[in-house]
BAVOSE-714023 format. One line per field, with one value per atom (N, C-alpha, C): z, y, x; atom name. Coordinates in steps of 0.02 Angstrom, whole numbers, plus 50000, padded with zeros to 5 digits. Layout:
REM residues N
w <- c(Z;...)
v <- c(Y;...)
u <- c(X;...)
name <- c(CA;...)
This chain:
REM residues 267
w <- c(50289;50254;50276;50221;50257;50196;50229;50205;50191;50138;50100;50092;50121;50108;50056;50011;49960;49920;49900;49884;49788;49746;49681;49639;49686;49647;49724;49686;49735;49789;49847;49910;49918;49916;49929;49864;49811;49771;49792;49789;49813;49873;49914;49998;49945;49914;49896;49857;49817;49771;49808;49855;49877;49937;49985;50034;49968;49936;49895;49851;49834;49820;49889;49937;49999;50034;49997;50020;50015;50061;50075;50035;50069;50013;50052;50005;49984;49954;50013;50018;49971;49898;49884;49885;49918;49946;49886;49861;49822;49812;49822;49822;49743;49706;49640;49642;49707;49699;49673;49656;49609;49698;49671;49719;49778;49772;49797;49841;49832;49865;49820;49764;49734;49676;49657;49597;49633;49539;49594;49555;49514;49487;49518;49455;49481;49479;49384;49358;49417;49443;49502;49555;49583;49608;49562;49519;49486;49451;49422;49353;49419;49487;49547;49561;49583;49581;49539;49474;49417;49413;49387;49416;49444;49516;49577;49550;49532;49537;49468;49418;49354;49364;49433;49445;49487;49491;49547;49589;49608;49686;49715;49764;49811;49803;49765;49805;49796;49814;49794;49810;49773;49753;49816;49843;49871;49847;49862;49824;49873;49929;49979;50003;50006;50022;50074;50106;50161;50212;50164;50219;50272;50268;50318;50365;50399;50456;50457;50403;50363;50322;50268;50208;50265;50298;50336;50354;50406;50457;50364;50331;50268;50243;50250;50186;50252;50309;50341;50348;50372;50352;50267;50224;50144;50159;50189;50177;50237;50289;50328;50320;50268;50243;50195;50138;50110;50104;50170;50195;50259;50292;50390;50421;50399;50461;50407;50457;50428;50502;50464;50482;50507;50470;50475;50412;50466;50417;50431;50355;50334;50317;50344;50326;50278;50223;50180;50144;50131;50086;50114;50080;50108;50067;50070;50043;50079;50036;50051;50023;50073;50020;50033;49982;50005;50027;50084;50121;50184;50196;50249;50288;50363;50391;50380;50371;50338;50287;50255;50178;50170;50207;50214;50232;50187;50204;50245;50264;50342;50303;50222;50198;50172;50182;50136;50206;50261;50322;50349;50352;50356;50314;50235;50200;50210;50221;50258;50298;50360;50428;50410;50386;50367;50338;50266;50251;50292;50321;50375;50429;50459;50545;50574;50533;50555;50525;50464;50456;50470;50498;50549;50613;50647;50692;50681;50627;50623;50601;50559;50535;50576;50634;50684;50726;50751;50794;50760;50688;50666;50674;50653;50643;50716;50771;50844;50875;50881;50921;50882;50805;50778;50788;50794;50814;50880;50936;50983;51014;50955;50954;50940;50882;50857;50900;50944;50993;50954;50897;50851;50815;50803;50722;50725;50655;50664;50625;50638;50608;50598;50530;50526;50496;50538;50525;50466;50453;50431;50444;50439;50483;50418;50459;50389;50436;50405;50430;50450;50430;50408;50486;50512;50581;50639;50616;50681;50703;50645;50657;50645;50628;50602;50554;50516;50403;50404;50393;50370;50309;50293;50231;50193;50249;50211;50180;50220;50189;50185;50225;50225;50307;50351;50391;50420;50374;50385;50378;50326;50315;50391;50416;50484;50524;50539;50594;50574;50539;50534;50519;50529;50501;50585;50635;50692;50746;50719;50758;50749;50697;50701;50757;50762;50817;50893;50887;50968;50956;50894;50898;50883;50889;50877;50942;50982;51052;51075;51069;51126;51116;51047;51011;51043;51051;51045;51118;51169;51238;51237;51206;51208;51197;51137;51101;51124;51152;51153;51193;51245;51284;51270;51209;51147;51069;51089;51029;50969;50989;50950;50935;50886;50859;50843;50848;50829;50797;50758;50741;50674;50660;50609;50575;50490;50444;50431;50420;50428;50355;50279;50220;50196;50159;50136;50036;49993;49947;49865;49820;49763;49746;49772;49747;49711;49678;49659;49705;49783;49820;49850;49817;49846;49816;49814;49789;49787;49834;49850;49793;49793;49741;49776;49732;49744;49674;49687;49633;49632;49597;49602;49595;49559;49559;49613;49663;49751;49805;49791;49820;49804;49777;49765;49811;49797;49854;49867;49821;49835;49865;49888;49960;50003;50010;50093;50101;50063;50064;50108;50102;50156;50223;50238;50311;50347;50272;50295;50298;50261;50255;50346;50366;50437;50486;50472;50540;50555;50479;50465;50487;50500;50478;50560;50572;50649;50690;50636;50668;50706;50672;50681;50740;50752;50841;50891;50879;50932;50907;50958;50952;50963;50945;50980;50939;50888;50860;50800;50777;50697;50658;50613;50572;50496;50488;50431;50414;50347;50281;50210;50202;50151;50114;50034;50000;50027;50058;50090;50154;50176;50274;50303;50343;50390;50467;50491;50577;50603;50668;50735;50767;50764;50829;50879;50953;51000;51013;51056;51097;51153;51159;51200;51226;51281;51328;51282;51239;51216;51272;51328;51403;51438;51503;51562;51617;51673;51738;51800;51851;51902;51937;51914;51958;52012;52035;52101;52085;52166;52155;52124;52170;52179;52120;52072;52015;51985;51957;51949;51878;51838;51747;51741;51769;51755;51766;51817;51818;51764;51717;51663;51609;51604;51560;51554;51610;51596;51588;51615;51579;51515;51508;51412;51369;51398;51343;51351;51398;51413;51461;51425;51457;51518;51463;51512;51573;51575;51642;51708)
v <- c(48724;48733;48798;48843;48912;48912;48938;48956;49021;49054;49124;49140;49142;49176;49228;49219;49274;49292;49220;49231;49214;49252;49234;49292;49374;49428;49466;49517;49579;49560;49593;49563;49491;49459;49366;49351;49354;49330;49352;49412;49417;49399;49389;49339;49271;49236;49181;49157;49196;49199;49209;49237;49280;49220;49186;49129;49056;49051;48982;48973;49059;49064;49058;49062;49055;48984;48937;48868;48854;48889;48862;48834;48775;48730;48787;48816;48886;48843;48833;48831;48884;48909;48964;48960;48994;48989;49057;49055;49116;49092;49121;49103;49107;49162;49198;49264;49296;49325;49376;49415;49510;49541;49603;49658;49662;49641;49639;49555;49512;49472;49420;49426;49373;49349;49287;49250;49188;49157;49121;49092;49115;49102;49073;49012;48971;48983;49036;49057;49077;49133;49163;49120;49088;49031;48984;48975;48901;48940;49014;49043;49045;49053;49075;49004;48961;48910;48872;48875;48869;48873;48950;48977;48957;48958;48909;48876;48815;48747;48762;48775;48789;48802;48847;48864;48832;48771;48714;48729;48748;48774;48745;48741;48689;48738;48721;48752;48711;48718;48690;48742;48725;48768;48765;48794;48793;48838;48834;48899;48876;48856;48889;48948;48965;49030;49058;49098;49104;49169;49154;49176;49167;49103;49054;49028;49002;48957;48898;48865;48797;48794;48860;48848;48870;48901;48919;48850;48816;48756;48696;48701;48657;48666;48725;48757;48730;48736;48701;48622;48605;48512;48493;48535;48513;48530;48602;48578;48530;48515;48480;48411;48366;48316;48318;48359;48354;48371;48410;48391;48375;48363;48330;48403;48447;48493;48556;48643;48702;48742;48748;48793;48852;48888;48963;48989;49040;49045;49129;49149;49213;49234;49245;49285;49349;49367;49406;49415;49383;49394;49441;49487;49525;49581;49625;49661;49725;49771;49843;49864;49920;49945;50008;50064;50141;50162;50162;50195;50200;50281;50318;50259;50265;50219;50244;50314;50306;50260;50262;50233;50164;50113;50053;50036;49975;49921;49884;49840;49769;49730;49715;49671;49676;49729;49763;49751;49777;49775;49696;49658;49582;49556;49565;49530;49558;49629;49663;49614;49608;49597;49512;49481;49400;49387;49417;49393;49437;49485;49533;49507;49498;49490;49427;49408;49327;49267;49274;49230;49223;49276;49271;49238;49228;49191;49138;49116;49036;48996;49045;49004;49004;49050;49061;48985;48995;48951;48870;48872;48794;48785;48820;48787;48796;48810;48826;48777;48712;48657;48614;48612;48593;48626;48697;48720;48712;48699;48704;48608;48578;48498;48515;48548;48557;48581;48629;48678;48727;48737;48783;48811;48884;48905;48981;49022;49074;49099;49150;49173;49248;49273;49342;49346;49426;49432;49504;49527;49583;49625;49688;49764;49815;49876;49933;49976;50044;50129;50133;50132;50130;50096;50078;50028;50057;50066;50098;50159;50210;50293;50338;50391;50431;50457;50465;50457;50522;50551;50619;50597;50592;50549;50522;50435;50412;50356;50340;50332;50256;50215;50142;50124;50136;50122;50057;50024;49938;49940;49935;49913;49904;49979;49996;49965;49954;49937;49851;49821;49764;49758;49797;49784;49809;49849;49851;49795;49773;49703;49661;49661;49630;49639;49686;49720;49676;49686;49643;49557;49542;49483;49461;49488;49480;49504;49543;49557;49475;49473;49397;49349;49332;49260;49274;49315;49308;49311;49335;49316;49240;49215;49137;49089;49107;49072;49084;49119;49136;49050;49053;48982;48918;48908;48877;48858;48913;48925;48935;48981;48998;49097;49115;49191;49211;49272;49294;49390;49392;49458;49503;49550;49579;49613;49638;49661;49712;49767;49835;49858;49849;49853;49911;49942;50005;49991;49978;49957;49966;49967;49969;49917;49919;49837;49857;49814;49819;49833;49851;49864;49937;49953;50005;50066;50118;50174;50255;50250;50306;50334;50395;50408;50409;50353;50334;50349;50334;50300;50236;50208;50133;50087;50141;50085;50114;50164;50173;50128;50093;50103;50008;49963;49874;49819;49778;49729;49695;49703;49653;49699;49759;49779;49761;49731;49712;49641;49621;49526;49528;49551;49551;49534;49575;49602;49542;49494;49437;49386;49402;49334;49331;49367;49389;49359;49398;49380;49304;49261;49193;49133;49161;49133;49112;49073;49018;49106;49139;49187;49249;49254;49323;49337;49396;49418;49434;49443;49468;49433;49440;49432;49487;49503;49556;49602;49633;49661;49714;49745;49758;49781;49764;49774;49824;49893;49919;49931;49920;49907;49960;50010;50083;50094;50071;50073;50063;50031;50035;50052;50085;50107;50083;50042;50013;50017;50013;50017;49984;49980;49941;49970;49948;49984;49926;49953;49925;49998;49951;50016;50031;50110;50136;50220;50228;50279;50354;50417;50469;50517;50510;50558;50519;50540;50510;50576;50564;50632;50573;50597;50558;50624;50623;50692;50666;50601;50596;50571;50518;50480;50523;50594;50641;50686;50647;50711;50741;50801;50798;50816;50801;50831;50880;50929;50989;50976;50954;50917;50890;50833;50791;50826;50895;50911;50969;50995;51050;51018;50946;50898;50886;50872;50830;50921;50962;51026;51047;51050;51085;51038;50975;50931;50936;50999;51027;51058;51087;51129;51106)
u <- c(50448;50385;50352;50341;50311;50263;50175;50129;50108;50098;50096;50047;49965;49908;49920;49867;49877;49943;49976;50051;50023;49991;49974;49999;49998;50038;50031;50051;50064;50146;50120;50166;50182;50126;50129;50158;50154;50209;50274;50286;50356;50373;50350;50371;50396;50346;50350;50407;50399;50470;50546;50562;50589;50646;50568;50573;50596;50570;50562;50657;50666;50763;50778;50758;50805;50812;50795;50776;50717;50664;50609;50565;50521;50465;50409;50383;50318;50271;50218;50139;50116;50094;50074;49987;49978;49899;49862;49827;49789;49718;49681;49594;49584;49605;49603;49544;49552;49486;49485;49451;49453;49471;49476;49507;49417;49379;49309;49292;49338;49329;49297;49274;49233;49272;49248;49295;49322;49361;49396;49428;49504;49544;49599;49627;49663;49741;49729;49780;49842;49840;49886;49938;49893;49929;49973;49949;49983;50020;50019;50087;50130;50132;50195;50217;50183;50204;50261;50215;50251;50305;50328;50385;50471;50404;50448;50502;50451;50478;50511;50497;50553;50601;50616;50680;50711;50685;50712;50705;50654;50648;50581;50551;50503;50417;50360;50309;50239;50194;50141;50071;50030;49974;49912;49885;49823;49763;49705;49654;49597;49606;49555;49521;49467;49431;49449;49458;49477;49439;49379;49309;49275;49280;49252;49303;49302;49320;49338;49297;49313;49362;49352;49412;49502;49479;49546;49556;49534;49538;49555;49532;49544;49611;49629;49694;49731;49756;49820;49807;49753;49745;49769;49763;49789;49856;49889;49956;49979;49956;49993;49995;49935;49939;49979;49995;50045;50117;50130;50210;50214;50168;50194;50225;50222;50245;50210;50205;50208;50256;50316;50379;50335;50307;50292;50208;50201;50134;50135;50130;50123;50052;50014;49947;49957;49950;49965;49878;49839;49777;49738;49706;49678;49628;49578;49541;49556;49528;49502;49450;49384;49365;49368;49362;49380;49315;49275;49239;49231;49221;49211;49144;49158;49100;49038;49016;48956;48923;48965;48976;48974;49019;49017;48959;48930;48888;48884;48854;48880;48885;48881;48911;48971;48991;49054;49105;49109;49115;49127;49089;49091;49149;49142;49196;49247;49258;49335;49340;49303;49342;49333;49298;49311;49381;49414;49455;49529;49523;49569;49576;49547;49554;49515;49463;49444;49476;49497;49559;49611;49642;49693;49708;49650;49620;49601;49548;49561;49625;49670;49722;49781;49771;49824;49795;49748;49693;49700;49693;49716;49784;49829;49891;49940;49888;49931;49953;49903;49950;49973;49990;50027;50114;50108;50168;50200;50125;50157;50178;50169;50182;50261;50259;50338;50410;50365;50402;50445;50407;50448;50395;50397;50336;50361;50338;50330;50288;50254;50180;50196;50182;50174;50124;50088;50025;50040;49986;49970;49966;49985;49957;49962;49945;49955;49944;49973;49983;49905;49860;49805;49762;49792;49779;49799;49865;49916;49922;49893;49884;49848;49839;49777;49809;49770;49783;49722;49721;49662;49642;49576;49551;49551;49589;49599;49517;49457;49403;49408;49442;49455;49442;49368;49375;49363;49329;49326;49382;49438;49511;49536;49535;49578;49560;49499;49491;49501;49494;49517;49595;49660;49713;49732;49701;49687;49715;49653;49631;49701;49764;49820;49852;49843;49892;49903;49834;49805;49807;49810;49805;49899;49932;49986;50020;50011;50032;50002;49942;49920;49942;49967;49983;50071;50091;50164;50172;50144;50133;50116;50090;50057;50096;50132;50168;50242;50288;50347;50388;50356;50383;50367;50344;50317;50372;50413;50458;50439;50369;50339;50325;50347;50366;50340;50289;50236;50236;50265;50251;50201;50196;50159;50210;50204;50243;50192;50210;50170;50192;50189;50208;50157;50237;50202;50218;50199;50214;50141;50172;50113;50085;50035;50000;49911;49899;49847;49767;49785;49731;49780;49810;49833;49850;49811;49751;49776;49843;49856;49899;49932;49976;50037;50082;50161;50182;50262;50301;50297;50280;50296;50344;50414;50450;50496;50481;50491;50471;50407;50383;50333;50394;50385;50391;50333;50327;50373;50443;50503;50539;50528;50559;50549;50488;50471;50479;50485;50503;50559;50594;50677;50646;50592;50585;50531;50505;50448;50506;50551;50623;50628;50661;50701;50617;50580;50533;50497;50509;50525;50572;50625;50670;50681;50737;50746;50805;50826;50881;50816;50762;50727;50743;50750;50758;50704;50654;50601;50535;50482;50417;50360;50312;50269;50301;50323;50351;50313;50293;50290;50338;50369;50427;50377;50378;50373;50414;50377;50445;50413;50448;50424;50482;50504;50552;50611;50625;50696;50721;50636;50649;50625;50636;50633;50616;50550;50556;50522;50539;50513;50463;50411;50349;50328;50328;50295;50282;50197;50176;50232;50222;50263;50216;50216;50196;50226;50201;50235;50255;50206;50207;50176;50193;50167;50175;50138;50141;50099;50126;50077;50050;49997;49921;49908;49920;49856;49806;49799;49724;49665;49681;49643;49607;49639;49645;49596;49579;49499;49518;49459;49453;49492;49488;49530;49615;49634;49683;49705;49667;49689;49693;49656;49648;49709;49742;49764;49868;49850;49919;49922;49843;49858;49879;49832;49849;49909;49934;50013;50045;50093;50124;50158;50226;50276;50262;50196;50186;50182)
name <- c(N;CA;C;N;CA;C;N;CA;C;N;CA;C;N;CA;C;N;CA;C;N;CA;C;N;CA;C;N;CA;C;N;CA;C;N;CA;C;N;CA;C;N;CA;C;N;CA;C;N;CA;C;N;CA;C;N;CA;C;N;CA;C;N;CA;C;N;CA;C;N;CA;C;N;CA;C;N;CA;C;N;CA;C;N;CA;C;N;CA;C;N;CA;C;N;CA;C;N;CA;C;N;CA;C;N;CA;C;N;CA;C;N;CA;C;N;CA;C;N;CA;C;N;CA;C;N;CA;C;N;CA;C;N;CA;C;N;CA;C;N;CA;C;N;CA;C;N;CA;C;N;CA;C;N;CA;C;N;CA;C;N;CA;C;N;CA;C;N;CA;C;N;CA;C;N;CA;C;N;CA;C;N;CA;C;N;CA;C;N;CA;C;N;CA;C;N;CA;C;N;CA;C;N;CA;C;N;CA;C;N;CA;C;N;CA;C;N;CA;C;N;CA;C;N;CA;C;N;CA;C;N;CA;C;N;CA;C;N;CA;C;N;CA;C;N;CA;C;N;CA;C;N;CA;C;N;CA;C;N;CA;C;N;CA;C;N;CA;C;N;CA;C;N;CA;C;N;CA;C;N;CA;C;N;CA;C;N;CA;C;N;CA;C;N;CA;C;N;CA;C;N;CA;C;N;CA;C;N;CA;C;N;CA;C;N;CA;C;N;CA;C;N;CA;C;N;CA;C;N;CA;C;N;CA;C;N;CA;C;N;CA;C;N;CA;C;N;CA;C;N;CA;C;N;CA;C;N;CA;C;N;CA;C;N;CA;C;N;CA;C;N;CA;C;N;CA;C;N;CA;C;N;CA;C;N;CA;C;N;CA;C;N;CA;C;N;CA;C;N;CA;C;N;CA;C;N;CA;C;N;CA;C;N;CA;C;N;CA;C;N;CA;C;N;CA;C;N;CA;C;N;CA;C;N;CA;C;N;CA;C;N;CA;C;N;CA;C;N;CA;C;N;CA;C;N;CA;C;N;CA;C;N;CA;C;N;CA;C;N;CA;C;N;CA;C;N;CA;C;N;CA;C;N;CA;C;N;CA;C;N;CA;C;N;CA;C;N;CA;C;N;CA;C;N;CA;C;N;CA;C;N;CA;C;N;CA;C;N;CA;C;N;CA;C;N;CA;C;N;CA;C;N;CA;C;N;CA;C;N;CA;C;N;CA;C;N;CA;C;N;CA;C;N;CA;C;N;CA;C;N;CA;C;N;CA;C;N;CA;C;N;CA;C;N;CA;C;N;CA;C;N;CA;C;N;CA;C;N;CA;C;N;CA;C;N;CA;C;N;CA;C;N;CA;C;N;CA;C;N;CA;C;N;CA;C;N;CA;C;N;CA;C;N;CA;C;N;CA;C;N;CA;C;N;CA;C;N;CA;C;N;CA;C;N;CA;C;N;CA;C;N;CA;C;N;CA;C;N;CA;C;N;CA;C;N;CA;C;N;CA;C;N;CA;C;N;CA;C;N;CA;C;N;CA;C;N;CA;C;N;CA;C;N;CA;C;N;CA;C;N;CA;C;N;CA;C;N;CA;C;N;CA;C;N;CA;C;N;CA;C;N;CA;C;N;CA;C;N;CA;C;N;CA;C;N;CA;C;N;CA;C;N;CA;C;N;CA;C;N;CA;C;N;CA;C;N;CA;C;N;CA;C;N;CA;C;N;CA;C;N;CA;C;N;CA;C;N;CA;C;N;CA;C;N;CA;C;N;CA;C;N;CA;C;N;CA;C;N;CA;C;N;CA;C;N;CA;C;N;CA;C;N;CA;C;N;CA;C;N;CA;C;N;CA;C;N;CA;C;N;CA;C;N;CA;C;N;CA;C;N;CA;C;N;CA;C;N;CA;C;N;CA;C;N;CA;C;N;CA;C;N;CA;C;N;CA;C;N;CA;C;N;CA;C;N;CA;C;N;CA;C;N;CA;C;N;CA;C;N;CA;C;N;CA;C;N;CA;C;N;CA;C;N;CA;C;N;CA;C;N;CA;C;N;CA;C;N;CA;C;N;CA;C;N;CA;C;N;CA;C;N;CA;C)
């Protein structure tokens, strides 16, 4: 049983679709909301669903909000009453809005980081000692370029800093969870989706490239934890933090010292 936040179009349909031909019974979770967070269509969820099961294959519908704390803590009590276990849970739903932090509102800012980075946490946080009853789970979170590096205007700094916050919450959960038999990584997807603004090709550049890479970090074979797996038309990589330079100066070292390593490494 694996759960698909935001599985109604974009990326989460294609996870969904993708997991549901590969066996799996697909939780398809979709709120129905506009690209702004508000609404609340049912359509999305239920045409993937649909789908699904036409093709003889396993899913069922959810449309919990996933603003709150409640609708999170609600959406895994609905699926876990209606199949007794969740295998794996994919956090995929998510917002953007394009402004520079000047620019952002604290309400604009709030609903970023509510449906980004605080639902990640309650739904990690609900469905944890259910997994760790199981002695088995795996959870992929969310991340983006946008989090992990510096982008020169790109003007999404609520986004970042809430796609950020994966990072760390996916290093701690997978420290937490590993002797648990529990797998914790993030999918770092570079792909054309309807919150995504930049200029691509699009048919370079489709959410059913990166489904492969949510299949694998799912699945009982995946190999690692603590991980981010990006996935960009067809390329593929691995990031953990890792040190670019290092020098040992001394207890002693004074500013000038630090400063005359960071400007000229080699010296």
């Amino acid at each position: 049983m694996v759960l698909v936040t935001g599985a109604g179009r974009g990326l989460g349909e294609s996870y969904a679709r993708l997991l549901a031909a590969r066996g799996a019974h697909v939780a398809v979770h979709d709120a129905g909301v506009d690209r702004d967070g508000s609404g609340n269509d049912p359509a999305p969820a239920h045409a993937v669903a649909g789908e699904i099961t036409d093709a003889g294959r396993r899913a069922s519908v959810h449309m919990q909000n996933l603003a709150t704390r409640h609708g999170c803590e609600e959406l895994i009590a609905e699926v876990l009453a209606e199949h007794g276990r969740i295998d794996a849970l994919v956090h995929n739903a998510g917002i953007v809005r394009y402004h520079g932090i000047s620019e952002a509102t604290a309400d604009e800012y709030d609903t970023t980081m509510a449906i980004n980075a605080h639902a990640a946490w309650w739904l990690c946080s609900a469905v944890w000692p259910l997994m760790r009853t199981q002695r088995y789970g795996r959870i992929v979170l969310t991340t983006s370029d946008f989090g992990l590096r510096t982008i020169d205007g790109a003007d999404v700094a609520a986004y970042s800093v809430s796609k950020a916050s994966q990072f760390g919450l996916m290093n701690a959960l997978a420290g937490e969870g590993r002797s648990h038999g529990i797998l914790v990584n993030a999918i770092c997807p570079v792909a054309a989706t309807r919150i995504f603004r930049r200029t691509v090709q699009p048919q370079e550049l489709m959410p059913a490239s990166v489904a492969p890479g949510v299949a694998v970090l799912v699945s009982r074979k995946c190999p690692f934890t603590g991980h981010v797996l990006r996935a960009a038309g067809g390329e593929w990589r691995v990031y953990q933090v890792t040190a670019v330079r290092q020098a040992d100066l001394g207890r002693d070292a004074s500013p000038e010292d630090v400063l005359e390593w960071a400007t000229h490494p080699a010296g």
